[in-house]
N, C-alpha and C positions, 0 to 999 in steps of 0.2 A: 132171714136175710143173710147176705155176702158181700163181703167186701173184700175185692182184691188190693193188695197191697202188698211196699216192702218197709222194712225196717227202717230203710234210709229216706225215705220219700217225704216231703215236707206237706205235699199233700194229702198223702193219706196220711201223716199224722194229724194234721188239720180237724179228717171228720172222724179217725179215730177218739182226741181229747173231749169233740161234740158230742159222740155215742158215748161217752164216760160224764162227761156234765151233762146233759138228761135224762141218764141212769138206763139205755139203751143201749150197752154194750152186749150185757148178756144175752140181745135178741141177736146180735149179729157176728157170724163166725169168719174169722178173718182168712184169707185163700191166703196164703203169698205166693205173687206171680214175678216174671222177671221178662221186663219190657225194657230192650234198649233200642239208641238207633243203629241203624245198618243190620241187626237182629231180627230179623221176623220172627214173626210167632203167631202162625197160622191159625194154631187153633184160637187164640184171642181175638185175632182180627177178625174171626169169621162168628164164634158165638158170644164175643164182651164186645167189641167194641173193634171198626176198621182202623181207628187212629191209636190204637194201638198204648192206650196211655192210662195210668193208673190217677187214684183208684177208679173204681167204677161200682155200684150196689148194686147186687142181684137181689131182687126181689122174692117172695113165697111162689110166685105166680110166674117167674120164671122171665117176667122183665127186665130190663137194665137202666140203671142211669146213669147216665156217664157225667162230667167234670167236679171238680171238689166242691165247690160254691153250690152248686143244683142239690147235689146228696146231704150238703149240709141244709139246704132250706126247704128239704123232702125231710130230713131228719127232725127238724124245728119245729117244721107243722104237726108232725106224727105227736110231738109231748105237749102241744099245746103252744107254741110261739115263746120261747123264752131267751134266744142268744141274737134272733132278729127284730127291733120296732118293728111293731106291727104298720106304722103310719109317720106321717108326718115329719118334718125336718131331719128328727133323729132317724129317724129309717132311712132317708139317704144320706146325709152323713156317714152314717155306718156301711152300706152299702159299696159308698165311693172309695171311701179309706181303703175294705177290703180289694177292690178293684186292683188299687194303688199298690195295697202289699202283693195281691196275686201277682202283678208285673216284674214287680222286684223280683218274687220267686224264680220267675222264669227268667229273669236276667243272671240270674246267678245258675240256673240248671241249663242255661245255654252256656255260661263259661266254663261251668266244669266240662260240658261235651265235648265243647270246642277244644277244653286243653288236656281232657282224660279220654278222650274219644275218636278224633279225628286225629288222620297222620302229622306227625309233626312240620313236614316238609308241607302242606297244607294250610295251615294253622295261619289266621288272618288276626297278628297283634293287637291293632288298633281295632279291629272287634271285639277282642275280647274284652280290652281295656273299657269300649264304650257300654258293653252290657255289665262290670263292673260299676262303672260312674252309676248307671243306671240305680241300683240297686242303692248304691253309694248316697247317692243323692237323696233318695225316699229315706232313707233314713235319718239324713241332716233333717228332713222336713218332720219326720215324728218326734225325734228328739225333742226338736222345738215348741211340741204340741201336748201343755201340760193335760188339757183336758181329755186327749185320747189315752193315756194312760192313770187317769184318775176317773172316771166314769164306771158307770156298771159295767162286769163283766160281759163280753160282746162276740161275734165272731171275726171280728177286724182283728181284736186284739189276740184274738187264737190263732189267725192268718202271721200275726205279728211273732209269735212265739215258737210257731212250724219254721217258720223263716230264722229266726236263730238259732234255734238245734239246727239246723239246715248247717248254718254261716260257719257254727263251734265243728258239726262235722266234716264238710267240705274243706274248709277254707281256715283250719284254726288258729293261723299265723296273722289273719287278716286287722288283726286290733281293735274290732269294732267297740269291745267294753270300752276300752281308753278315749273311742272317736266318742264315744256317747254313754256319757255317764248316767243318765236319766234311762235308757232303755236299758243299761245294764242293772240297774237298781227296780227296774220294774221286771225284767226276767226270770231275777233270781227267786225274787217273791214268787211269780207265779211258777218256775219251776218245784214248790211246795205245794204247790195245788195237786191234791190228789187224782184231778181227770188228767193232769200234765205230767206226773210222776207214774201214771200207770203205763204211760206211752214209751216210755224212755229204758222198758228194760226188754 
């Protein structure tokens, strides 16, 4: 298998840490591609993927899958079901949460576009400020949420920890340790996790 990705990318860190906690790295060789907007790039749009957006799993067989959440629970299945409930309450529970941080992501990789990307003469403040809040806000709600960060290891909480290597690289001025001392006290921790420490260099 393949998986295209970049270094800086929160999502493919994501199914990177997944392919490292269920010992599935070694089947899959890492491409690094470079997708931005107003960039085409032809050959992606035409043999990975038209939306143009990382990562994405090449298959043995020369299939694709595309969005981060899909390749992690193609990856999940592949070791036996171990980072998704298979059923029941906690399966969407986990499900939802992930939802909730996937949105944050994207609110936070639309302000940097917004504010590393587009002309400055351009640039719509109060956009940016609200995909800010956005982000901002999902995480006043985890803070809050002793049981999401004390439960078994899960892929919400890897969704949760893409998103702050994301925040410390983007955005490193932003305060978040200080807004939330419970996420920073659960980050650090799992930043000693060996599937999260193999990501980071």
């Amino acid at each position: 298998m393949k998986l295209t990705f970049s270094q800086g990318s929160p999502f493919a860190r994501k199914v990177r840490i997944v392919a490292n906690e269920l010992g599935l790295a070694d089947r899959i060789e890492l491409v690094p591609t470079t997708v931005a907007p107003t960039a085409p790039n032809e050959k992606y749009s035409h043999e990975i993927s038209p939306l143009r957006k990382m990562p994405a799993l090449i298959l043995d067989d020369g299939s694709v899958i595309v969005d981060s959440y899909v390749i992690v629970e193609y990856l999940d299945e592949l070791a036996g079901g171990k980072l998704i409930p298979a059923s029941g309450p906690t399966r969407w529970r986990v499900k939802s949460d992930h939802s909730m941080l996937q949105g944050m992501t994207d609110a936070m990789l639309l302000r940097r576009y917004e504010q590393g990307v587009r002309p400055k003469e351009l640039q719509w403040p109060q956009w940016i400020d609200d995909q800010w809040d956005r982000a901002w806000q999902g995480l006043t709600r985890f803070e809050h949420q002793p049981a999401f960060l004390a439960r078994p290891f899960d892929v919400s909480q890897i969704a949760m920890i893409s998103l702050l290597v994301y925040a410390d690289f983007r955005f490193p001025e932003c305060g978040w340790r200080e807004a939330f001392p419970n996420l920073a006290a659960f980050h650090e921790k799992m930043l000693e996790r060996p599937s999260v420490k193999a990501t980071l260099v």
